[in-house]
N, CA, C and O atoms as CSV, one atom per row, in Angstrom:
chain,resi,resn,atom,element,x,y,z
A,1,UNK,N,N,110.943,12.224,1.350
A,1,UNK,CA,C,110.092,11.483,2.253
A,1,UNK,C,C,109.326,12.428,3.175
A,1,UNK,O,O,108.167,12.205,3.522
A,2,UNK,N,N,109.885,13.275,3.477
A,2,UNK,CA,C,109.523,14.848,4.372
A,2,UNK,C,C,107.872,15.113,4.061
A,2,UNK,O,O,106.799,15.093,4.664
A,3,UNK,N,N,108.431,15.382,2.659
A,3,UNK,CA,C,107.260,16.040,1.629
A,3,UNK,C,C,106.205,14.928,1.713
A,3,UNK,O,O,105.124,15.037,2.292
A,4,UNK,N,N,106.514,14.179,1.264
A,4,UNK,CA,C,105.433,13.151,0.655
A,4,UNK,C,C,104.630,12.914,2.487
A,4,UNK,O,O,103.427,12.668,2.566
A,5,UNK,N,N,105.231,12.998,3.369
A,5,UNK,CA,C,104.707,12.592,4.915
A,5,UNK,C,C,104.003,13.770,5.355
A,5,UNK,O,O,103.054,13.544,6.106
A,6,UNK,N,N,104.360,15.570,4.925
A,6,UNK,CA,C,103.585,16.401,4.873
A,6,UNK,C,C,102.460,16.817,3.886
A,6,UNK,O,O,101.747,17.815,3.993
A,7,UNK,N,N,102.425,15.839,2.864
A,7,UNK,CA,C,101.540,15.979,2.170
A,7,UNK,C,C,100.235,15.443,2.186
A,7,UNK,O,O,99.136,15.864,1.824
A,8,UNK,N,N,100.802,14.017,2.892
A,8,UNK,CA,C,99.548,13.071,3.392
A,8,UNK,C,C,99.023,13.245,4.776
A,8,UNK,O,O,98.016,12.640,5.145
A,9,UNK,N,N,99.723,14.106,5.595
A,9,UNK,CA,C,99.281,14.758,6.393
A,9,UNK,C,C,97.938,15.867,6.302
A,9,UNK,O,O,97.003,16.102,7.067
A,10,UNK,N,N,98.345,16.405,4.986
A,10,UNK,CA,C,97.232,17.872,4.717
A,10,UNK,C,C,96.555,17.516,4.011
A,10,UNK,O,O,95.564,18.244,3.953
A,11,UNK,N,N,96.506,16.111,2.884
A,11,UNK,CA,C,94.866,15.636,3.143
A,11,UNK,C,C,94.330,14.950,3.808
A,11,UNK,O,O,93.266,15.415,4.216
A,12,UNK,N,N,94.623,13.771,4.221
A,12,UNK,CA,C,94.218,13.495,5.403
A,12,UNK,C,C,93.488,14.735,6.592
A,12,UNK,O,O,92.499,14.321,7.198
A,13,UNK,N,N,93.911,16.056,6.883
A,13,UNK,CA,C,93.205,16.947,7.453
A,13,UNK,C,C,92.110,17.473,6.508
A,13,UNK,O,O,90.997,17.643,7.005
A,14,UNK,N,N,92.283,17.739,5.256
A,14,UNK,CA,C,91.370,18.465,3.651
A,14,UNK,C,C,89.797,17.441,4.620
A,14,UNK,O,O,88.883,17.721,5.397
A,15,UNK,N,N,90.378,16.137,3.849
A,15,UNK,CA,C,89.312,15.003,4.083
A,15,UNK,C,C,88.324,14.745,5.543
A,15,UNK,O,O,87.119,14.515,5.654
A,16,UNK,N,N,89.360,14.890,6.516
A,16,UNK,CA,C,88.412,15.017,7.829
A,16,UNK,C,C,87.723,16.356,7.647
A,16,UNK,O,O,86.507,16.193,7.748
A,17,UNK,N,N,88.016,17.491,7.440
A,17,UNK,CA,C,87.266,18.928,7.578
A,17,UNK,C,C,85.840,18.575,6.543
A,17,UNK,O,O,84.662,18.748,6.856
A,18,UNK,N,N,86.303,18.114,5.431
A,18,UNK,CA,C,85.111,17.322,4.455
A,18,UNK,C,C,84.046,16.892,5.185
A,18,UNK,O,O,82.975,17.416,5.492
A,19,UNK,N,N,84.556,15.819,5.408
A,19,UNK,CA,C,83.557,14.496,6.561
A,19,UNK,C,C,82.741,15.316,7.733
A,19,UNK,O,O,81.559,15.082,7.986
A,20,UNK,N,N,83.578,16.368,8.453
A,20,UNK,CA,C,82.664,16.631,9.338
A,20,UNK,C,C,81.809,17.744,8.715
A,20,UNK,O,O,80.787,17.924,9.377
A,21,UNK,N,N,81.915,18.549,7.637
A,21,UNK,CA,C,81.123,19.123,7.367
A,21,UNK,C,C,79.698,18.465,6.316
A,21,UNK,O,O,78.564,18.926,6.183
A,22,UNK,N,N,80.090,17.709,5.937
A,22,UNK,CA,C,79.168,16.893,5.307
A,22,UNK,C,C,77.962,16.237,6.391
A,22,UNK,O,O,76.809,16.030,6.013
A,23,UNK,N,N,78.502,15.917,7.972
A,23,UNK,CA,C,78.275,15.452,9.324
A,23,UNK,C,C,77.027,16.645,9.237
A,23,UNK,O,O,75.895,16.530,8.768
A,24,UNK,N,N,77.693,17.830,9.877
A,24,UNK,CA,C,76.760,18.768,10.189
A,24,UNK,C,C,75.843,19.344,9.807
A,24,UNK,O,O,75.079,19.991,10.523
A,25,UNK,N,N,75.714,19.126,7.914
A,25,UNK,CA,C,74.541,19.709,7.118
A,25,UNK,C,C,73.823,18.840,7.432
A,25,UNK,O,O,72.704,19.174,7.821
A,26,UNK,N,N,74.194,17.291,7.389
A,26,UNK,CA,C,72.845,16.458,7.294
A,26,UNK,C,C,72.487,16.601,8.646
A,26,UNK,O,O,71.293,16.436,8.895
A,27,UNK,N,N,73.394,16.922,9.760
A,27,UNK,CA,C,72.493,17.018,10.892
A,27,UNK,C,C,71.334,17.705,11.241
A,27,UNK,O,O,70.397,17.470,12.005
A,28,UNK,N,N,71.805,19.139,10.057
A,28,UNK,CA,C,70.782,20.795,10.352
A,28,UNK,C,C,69.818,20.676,9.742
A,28,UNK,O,O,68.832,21.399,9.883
A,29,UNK,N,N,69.937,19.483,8.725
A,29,UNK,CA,C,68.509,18.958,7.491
A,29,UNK,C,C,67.555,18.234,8.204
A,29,UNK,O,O,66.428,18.728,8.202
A,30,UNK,N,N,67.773,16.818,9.030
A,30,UNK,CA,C,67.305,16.046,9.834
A,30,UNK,C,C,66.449,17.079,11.256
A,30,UNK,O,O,65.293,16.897,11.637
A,31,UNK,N,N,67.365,18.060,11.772
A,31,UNK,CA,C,66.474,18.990,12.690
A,31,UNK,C,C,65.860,19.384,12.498
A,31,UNK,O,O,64.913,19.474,13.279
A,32,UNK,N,N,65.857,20.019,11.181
A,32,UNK,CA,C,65.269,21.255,10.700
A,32,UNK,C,C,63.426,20.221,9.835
A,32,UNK,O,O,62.309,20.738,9.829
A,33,UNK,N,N,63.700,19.074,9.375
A,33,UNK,CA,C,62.385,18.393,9.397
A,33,UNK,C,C,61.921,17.729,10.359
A,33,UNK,O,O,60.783,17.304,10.164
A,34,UNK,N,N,62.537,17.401,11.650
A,34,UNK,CA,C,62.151,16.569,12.543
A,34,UNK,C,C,61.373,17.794,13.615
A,34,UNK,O,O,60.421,17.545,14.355
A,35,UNK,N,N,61.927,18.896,13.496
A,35,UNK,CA,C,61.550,19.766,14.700
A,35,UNK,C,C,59.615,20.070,14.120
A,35,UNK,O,O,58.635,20.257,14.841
A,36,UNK,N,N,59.702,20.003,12.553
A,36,UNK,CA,C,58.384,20.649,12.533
A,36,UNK,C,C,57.496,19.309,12.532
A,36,UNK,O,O,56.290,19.496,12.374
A,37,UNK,N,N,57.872,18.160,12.666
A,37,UNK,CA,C,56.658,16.979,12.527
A,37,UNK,C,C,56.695,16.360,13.494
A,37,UNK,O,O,55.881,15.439,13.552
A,38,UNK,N,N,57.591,16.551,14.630
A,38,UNK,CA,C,57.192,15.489,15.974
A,38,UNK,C,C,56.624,16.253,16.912
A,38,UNK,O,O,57.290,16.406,17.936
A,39,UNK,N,N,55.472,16.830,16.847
A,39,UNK,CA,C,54.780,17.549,17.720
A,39,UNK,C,C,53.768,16.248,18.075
A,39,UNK,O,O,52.791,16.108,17.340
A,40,UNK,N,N,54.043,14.945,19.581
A,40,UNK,CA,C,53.693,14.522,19.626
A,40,UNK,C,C,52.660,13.906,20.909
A,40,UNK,O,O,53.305,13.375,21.813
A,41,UNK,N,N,51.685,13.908,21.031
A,41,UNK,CA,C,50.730,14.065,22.271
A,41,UNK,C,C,50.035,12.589,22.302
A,41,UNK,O,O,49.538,12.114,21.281
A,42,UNK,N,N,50.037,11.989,23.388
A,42,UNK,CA,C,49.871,10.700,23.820
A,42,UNK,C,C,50.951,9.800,24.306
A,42,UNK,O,O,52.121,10.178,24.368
A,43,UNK,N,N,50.500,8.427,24.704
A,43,UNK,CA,C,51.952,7.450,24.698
A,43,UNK,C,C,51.385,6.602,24.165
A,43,UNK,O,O,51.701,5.654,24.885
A,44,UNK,N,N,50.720,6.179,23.368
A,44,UNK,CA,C,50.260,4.877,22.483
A,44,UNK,C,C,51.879,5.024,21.687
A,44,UNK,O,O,52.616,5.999,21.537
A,45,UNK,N,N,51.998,3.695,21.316
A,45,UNK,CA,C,52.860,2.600,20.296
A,45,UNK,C,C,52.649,3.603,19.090
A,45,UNK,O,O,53.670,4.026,18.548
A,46,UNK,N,N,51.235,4.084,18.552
A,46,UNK,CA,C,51.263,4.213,17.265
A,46,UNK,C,C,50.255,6.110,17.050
A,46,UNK,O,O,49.592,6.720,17.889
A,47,UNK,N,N,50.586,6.476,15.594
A,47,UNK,CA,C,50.188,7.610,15.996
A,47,UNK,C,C,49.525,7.769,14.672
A,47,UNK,O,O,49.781,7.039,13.714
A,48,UNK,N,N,48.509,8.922,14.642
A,48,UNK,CA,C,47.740,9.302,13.401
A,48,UNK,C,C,49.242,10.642,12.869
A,48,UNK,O,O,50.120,11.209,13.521
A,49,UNK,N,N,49.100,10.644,12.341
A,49,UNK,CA,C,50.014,12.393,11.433
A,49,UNK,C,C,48.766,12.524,10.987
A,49,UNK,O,O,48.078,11.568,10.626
A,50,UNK,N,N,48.303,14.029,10.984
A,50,UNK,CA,C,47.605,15.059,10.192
A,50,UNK,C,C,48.046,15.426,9.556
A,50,UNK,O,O,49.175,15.019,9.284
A,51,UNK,N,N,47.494,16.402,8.911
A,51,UNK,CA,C,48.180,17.588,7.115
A,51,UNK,C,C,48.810,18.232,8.044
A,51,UNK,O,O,49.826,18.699,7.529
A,52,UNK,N,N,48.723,18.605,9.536
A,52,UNK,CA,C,49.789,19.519,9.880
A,52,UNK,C,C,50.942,19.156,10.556
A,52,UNK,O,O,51.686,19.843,11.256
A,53,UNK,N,N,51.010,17.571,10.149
A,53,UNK,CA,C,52.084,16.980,10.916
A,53,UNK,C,C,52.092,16.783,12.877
A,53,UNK,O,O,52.767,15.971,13.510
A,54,UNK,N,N,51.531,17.375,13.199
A,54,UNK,CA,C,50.929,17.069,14.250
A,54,UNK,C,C,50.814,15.442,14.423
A,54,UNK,O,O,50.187,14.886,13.522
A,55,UNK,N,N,51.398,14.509,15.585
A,55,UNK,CA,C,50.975,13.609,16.075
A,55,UNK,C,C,49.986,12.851,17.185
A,55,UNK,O,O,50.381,12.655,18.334
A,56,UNK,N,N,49.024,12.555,16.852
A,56,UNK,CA,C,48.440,11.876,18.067
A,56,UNK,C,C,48.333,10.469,18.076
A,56,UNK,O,O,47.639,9.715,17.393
A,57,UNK,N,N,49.166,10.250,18.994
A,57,UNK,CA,C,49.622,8.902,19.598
A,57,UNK,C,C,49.242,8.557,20.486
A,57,UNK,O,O,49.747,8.762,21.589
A,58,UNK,N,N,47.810,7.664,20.163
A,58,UNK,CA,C,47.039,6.923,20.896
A,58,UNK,C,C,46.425,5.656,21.113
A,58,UNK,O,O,45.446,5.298,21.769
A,59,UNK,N,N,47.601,4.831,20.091
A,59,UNK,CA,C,47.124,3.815,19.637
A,59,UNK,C,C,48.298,2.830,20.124
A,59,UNK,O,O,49.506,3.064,20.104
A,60,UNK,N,N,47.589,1.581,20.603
A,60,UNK,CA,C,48.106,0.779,21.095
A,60,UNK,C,C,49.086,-0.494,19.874
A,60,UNK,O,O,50.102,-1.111,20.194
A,61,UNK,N,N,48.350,-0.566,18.470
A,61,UNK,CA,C,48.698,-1.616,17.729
A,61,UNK,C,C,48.350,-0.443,16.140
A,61,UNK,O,O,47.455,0.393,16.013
A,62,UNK,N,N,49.374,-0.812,15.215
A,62,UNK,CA,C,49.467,-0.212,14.088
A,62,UNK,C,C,47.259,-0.873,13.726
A,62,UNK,O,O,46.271,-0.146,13.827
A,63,UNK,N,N,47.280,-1.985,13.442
A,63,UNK,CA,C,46.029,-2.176,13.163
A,63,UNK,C,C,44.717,-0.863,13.776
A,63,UNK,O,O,43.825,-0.329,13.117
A,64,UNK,N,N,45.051,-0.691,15.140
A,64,UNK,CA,C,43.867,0.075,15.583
A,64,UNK,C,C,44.011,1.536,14.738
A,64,UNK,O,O,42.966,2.073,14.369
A,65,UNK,N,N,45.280,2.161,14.442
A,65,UNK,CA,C,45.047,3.198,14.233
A,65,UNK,C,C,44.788,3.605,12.569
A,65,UNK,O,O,44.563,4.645,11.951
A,66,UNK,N,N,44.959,2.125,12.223
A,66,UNK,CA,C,44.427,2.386,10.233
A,66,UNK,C,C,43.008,2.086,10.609
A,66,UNK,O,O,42.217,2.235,9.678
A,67,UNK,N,N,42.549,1.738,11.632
A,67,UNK,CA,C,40.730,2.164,11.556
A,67,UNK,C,C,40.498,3.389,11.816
A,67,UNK,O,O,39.663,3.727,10.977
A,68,UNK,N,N,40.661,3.995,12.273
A,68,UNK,CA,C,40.587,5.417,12.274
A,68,UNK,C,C,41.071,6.871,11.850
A,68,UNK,O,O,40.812,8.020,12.210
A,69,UNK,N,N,42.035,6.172,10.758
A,69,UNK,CA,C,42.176,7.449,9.909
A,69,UNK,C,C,41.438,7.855,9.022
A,69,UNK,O,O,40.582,7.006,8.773
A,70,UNK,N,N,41.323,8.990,8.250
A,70,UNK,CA,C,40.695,9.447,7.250
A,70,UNK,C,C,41.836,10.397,5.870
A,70,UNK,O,O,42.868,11.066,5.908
A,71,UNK,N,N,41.172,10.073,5.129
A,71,UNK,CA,C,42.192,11.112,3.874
A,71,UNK,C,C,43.400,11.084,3.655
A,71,UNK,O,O,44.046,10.275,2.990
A,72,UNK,N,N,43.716,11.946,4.197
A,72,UNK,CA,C,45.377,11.842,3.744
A,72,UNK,C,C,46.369,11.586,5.017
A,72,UNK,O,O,47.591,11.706,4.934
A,73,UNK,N,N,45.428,11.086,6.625
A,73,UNK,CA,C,46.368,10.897,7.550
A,73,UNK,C,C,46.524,9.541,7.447
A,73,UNK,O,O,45.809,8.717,6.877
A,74,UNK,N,N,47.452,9.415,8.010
A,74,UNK,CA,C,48.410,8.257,7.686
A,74,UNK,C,C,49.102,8.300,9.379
A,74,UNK,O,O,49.351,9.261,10.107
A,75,UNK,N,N,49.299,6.509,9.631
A,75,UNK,CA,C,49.602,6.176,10.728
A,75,UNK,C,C,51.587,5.542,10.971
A,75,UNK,O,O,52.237,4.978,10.091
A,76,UNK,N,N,52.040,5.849,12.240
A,76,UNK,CA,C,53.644,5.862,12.172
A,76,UNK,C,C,53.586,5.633,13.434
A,76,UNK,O,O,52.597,5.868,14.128
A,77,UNK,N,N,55.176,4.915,14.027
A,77,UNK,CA,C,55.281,4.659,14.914
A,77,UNK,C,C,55.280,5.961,15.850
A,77,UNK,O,O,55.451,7.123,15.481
A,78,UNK,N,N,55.007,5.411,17.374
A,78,UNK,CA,C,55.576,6.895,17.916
A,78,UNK,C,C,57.319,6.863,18.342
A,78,UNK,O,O,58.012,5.983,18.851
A,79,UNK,N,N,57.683,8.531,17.778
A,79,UNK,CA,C,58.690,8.671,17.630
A,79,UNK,C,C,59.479,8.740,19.057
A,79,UNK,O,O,60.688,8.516,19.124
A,80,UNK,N,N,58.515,9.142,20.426
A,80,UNK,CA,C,59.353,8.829,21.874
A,80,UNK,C,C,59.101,7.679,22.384
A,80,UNK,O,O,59.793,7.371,23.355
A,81,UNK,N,N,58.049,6.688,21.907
A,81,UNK,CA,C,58.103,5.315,22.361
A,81,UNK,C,C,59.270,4.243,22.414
A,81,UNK,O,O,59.088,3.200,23.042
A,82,UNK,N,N,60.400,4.477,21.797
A,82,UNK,CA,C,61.191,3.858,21.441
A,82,UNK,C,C,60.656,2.576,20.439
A,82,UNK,O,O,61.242,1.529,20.712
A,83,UNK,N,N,59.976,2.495,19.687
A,83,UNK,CA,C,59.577,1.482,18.881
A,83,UNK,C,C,60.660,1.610,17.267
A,83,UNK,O,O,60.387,1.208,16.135
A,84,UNK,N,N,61.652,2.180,17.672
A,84,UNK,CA,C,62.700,2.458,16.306
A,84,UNK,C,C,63.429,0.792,16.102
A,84,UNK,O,O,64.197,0.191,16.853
A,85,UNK,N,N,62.999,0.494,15.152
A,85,UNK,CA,C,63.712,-0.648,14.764
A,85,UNK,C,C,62.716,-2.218,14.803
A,85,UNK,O,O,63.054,-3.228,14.186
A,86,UNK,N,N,61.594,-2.121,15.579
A,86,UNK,CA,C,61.269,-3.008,15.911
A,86,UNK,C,C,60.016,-3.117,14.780
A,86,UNK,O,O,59.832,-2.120,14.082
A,87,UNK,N,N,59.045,-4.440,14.552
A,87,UNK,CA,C,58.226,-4.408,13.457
A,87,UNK,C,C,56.655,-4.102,14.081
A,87,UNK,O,O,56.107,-4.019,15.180
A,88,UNK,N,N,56.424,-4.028,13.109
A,88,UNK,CA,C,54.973,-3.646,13.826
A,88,UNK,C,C,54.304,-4.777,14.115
A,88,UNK,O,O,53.198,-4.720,14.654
């Protein structure tokens, strides 16, 4: 019973060391793309992205800012507005 109670002990630890390292890559993945695309200037609701990822967030309603894109920018919420979760 010893055994079998030290055994499920040391995976049970295997498995947490797992979990949190699995935790921390996706954390360094998520930084490591978030740090280079939220370069974000304005407080509008809504924002243009450029090719350089660059944000300008100046737009009050998703509608205003698909009138004014061009090419390949494309419009997103802004990411310090707190608009996470909510619809457009």
């Amino acid at each position: 019973m010893k055994t079998l109670t030290t055994l499920t002990a040391v995976a049970a630890m295997i498995a947490g060391i797992s979990i949190a390292s699995a935790q921390t890559s996706s954390m360094d993945k998520s930084d490591t793309m978030g740090s280079s695309s939220t370069q974000a200037t304005g407080s509008g609701k809504f924002c243009i992205k450029g090719a350089s990822g660059a944000l300008n967030c100046q737009y009050a309603s998703l509608s205003a800012c698909q009138k004014v894109i061009k090419g390949s920018e494309s419009c997103s919420p802004n990411p310090n507005s707190g608009t996470t979760g909510s619809k457009y």
